[in-house]
DSSP file (Angstrom, degrees, kcal/mol; ACC not computed):
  #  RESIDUE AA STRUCTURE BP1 BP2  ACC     N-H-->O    O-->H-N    N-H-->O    O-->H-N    TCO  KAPPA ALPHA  PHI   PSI    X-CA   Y-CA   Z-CA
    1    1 A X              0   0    0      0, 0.0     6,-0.0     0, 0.0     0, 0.0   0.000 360.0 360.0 360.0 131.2   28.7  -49.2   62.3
    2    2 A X        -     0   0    0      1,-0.1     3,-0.1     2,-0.1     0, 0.0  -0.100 360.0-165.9 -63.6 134.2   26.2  -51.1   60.3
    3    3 A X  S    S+     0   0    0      1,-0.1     2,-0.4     0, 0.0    -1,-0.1   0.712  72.4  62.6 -96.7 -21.8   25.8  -54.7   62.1
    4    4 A X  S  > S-     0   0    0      1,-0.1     4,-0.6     0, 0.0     3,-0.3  -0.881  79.3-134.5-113.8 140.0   24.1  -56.1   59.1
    5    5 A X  T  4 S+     0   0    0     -2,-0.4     4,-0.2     1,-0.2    -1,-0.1   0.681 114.1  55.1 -47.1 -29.8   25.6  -56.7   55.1
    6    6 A X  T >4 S+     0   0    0      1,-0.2     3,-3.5     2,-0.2    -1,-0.2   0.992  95.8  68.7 -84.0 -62.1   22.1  -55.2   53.8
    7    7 A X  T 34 S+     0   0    0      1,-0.3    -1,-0.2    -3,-0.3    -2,-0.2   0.680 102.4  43.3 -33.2 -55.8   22.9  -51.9   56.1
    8    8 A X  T 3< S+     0   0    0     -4,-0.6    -1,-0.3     4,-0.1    -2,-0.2   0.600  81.4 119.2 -81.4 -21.3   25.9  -51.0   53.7
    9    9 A X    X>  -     0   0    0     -3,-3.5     4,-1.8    -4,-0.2     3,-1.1  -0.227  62.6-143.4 -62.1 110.5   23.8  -51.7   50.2
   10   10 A X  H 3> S+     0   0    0      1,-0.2     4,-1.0     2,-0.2    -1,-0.1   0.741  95.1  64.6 -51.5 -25.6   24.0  -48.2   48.7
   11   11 A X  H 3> S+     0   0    0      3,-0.1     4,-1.6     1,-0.1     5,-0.3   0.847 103.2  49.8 -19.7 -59.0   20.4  -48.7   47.3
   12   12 A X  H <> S+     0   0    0     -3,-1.1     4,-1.5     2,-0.2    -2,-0.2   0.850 113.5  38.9 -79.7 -34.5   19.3  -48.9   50.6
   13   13 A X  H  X>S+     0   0    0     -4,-1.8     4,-1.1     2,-0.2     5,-0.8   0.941 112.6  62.0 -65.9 -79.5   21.0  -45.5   52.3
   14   14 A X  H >X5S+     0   0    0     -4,-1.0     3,-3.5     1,-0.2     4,-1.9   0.593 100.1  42.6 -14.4 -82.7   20.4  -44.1   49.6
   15   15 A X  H 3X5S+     0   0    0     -4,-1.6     4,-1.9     1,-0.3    -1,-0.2   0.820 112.7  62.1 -71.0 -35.8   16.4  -44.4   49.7
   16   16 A X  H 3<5S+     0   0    0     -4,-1.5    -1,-0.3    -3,-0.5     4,-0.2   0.434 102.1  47.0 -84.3  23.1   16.6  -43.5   53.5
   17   17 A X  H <X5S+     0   0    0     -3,-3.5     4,-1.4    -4,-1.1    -2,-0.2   0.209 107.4  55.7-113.4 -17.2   17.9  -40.6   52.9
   18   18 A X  H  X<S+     0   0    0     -4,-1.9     4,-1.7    -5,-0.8    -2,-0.2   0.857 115.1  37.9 -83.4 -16.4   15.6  -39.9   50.5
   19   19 A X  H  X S+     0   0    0     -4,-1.9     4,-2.4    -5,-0.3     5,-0.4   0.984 110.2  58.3 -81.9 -43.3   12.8  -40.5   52.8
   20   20 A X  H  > S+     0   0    0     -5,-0.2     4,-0.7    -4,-0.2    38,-0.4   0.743 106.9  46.5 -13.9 -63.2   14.5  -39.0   55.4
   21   21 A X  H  X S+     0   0    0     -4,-1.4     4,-0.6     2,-0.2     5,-0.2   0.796 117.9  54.0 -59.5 -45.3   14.7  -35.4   53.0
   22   22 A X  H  < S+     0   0    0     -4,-1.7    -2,-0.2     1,-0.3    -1,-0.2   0.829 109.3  37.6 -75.3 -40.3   10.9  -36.1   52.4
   23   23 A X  H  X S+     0   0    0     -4,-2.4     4,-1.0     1,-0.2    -1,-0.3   0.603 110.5  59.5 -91.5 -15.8    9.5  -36.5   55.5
   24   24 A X  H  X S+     0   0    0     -4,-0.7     4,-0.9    -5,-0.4    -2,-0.2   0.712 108.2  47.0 -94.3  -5.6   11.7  -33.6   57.1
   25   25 A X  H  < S+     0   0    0     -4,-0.6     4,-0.4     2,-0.2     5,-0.2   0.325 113.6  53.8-100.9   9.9   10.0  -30.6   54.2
   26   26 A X  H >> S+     0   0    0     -5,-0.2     4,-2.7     3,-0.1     3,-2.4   0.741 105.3  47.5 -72.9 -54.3    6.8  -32.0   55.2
   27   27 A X  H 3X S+     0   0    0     -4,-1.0     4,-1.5     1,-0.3     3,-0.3   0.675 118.9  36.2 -31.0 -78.5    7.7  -31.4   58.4
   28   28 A X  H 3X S+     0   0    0     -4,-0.9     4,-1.0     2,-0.3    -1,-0.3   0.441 116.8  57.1 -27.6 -34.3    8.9  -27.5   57.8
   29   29 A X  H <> S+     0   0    0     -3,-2.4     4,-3.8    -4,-0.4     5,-0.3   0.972 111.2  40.0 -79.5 -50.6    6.2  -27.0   55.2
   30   30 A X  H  X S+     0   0    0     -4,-2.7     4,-2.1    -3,-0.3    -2,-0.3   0.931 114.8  54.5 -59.3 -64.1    3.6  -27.9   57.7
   31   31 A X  H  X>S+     0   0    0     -4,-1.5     5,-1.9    -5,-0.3     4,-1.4   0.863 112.7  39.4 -39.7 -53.1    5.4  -26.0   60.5
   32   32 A X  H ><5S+     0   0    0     -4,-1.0     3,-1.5     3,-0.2    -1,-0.3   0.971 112.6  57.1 -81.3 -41.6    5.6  -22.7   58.8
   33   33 A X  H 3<5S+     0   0    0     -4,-3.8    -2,-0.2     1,-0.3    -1,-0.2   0.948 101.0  56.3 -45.0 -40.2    2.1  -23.1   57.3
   34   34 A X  H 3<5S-     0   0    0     -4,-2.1    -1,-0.3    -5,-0.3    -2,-0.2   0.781 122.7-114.1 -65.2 -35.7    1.0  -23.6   60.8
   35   35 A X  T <<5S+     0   0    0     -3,-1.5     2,-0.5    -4,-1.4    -3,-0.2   0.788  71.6 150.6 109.3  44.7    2.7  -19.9   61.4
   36   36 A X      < -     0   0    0     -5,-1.9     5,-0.2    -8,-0.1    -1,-0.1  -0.757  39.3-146.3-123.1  82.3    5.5  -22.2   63.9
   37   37 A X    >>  -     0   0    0     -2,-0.5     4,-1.1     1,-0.1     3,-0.7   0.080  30.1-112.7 -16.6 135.3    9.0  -21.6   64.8
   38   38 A X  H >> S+     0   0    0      1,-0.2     4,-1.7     2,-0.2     3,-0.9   0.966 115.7  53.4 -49.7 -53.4   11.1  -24.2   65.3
   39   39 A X  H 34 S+     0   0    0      1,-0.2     4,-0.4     2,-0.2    -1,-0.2   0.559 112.3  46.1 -31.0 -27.4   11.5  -23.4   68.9
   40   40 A X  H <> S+     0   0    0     -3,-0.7     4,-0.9     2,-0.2    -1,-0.2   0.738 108.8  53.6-105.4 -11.2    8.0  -23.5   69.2
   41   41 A X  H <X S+     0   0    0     -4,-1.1     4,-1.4    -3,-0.9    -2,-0.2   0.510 115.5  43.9 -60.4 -43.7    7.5  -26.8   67.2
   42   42 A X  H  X>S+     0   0    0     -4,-1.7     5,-2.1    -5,-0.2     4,-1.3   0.764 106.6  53.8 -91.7 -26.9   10.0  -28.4   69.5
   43   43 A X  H  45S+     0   0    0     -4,-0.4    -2,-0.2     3,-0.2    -1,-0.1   0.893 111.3  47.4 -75.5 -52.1    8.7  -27.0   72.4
   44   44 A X  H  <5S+     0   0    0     -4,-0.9    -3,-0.2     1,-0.2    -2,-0.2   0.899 122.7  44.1 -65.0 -51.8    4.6  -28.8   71.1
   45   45 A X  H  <5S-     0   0    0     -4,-1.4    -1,-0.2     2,-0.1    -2,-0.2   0.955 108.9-121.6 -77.0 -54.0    6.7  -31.9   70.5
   46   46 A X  T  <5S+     0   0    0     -4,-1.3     2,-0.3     1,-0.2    -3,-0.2   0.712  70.0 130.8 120.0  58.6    8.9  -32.4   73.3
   47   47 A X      < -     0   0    0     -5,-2.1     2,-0.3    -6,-0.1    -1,-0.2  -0.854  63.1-109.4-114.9 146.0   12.0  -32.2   70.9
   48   48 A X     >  -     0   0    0     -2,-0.3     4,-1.9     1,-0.1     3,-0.2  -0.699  31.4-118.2 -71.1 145.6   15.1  -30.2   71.1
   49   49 A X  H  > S+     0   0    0     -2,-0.3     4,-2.2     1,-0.2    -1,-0.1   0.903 110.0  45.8 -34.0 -56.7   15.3  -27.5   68.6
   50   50 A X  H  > S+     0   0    0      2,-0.2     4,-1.0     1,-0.2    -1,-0.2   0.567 108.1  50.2 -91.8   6.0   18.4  -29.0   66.9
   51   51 A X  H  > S+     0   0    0     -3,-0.2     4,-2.7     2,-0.2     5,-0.3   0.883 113.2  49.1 -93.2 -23.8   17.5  -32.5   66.7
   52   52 A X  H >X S+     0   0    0     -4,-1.9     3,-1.1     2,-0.3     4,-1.0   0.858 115.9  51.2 -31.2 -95.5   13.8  -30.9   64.9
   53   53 A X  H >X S+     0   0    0     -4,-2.2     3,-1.2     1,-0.3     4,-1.0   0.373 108.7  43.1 -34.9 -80.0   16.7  -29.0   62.8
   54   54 A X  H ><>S+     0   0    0     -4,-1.0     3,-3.6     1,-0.3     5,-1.1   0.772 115.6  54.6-117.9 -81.4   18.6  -32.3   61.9
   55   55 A X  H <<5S+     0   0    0     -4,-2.7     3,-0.4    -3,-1.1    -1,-0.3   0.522 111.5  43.4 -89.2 -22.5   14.8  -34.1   61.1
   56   56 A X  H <<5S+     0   0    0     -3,-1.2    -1,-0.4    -4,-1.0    -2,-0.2   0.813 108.5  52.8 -80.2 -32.3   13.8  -31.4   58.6
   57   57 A X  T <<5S-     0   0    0     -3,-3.6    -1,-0.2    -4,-1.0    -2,-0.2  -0.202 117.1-114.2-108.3  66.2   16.8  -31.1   56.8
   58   58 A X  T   5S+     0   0    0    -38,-0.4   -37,-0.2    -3,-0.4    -3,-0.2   0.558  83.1 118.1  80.2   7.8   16.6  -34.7   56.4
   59   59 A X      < +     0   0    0     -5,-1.1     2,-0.3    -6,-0.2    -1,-0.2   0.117  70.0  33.7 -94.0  40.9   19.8  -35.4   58.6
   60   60 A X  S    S-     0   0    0     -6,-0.2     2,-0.3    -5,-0.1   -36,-0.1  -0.975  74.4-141.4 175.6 155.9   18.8  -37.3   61.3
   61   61 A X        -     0   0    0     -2,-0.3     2,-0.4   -37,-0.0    -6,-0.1  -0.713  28.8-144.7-135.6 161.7   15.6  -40.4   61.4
   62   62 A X        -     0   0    0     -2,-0.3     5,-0.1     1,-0.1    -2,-0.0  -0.995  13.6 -91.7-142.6 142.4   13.6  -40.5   64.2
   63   63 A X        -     0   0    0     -2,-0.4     4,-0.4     1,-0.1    -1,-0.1  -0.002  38.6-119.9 -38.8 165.0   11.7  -42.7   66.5
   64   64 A X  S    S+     0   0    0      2,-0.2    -1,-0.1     1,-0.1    14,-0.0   0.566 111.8  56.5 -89.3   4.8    7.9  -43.3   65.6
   65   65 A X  S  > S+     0   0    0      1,-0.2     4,-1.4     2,-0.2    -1,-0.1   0.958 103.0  54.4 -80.1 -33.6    6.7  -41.9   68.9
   66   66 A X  H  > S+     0   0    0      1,-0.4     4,-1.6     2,-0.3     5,-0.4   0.666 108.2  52.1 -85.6 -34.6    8.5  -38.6   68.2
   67   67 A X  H  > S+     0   0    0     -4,-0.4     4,-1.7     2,-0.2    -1,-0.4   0.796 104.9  52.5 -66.0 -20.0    6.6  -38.6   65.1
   68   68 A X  H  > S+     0   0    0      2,-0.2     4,-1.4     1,-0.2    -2,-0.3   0.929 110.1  48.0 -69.0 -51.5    3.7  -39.0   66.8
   69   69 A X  H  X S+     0   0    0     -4,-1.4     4,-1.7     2,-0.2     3,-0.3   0.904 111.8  50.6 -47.2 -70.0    4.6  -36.2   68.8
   70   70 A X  H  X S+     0   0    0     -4,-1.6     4,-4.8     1,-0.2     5,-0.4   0.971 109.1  50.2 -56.6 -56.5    5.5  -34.1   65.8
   71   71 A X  H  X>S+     0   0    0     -4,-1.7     5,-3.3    -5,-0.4     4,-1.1   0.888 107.4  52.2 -65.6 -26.7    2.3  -34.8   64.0
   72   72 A X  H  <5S+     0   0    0     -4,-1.4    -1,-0.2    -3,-0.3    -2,-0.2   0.823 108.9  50.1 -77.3 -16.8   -0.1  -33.9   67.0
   73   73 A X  H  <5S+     0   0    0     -4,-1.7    -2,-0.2     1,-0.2    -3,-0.1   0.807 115.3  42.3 -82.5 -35.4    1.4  -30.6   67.6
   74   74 A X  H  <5S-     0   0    0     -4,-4.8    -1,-0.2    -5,-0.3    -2,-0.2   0.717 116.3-124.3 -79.0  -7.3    1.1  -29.9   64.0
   75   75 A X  T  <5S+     0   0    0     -4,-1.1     2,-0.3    -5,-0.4    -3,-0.2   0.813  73.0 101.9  95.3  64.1   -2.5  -31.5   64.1
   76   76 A X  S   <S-     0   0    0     -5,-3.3    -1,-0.3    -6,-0.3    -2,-0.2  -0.963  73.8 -85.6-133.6 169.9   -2.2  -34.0   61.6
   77   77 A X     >  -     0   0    0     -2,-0.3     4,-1.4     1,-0.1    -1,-0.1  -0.015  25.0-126.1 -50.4 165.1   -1.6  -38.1   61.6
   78   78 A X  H  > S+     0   0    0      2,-0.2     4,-0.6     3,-0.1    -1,-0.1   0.467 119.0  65.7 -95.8 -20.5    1.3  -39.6   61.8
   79   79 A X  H  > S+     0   0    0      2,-0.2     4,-0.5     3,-0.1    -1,-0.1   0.725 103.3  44.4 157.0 -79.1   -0.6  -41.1   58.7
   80   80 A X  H >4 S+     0   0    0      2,-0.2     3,-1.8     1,-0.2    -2,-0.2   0.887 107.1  57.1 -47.8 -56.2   -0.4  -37.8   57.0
   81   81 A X  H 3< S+     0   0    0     -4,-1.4    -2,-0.2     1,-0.3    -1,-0.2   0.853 119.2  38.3 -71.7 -49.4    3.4  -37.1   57.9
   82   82 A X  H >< S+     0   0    0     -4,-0.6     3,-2.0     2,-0.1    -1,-0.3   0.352  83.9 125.4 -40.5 -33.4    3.9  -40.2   56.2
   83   83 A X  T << S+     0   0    0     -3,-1.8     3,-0.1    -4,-0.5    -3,-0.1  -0.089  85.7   2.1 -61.3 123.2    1.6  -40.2   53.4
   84   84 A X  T 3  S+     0   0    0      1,-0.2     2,-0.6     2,-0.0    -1,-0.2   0.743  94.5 126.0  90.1   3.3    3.2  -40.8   50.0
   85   85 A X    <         0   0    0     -3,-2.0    -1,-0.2     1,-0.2   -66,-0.1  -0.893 360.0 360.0-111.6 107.0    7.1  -41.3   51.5
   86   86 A X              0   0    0     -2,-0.6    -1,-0.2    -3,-0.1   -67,-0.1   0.274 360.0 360.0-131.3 360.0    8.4  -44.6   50.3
C-alpha cells in the first residue's frame, strides 16, 4: 500500500511500468544475444530464475545492486542497461 498521495497518481505508475517493460526487453534482448538462458542469466547474477522472469517481462522493479549484478554478467554498465529509459 502506497504510503505517499504521489504513489497513487496514475501518471506516475503508469511511467514505471513503462520503464519497468523497457528495462526488462533490454534485459532479454541482451541475454539471448549473449546466447543465455535464463537459468544461466540468474545463475551470472545471483537472481532466482523467476524473479529474472518477473524483471524482463516488466513485472517486478529491482534493486540497483541487482542491476549491477545483471549488467556485469551480461558485460555491459549498469549505464547501458539504463541508457535511454525515462
Amino acid at each position: 500500500m502506497p504510503t505517499r498521495p504521489s504513489q497513487n497518481d496514475p501518471k506516475r505508475v503508469a511511467a514505471w511500468e513503462r520503464r519497468r517493460r523497457s528495462l526488462g526487453t533490454r534485459i532479454q534482448r541482451l541475454r539471448i544475444e549473449r546466447g543465455l538462458t535464463q537459468e544461466q542469466l540468474a545463475l551470472l547474477s545471483g537472481l532466482s530464475r523467476n524473479v529474472l522472469m518477473d524483471v524482463e517481462h516488466g513485472r517486478r522493479g529491482i534493486l540497483h545492486e541487482r542491476l549491477f549484478d545483471i549488467a556485469k554478467a551480461l558485460g555491459v554498465s549498469a549505464a547501458e542497461l539504463l541508457e535511454g529509459i525515462r
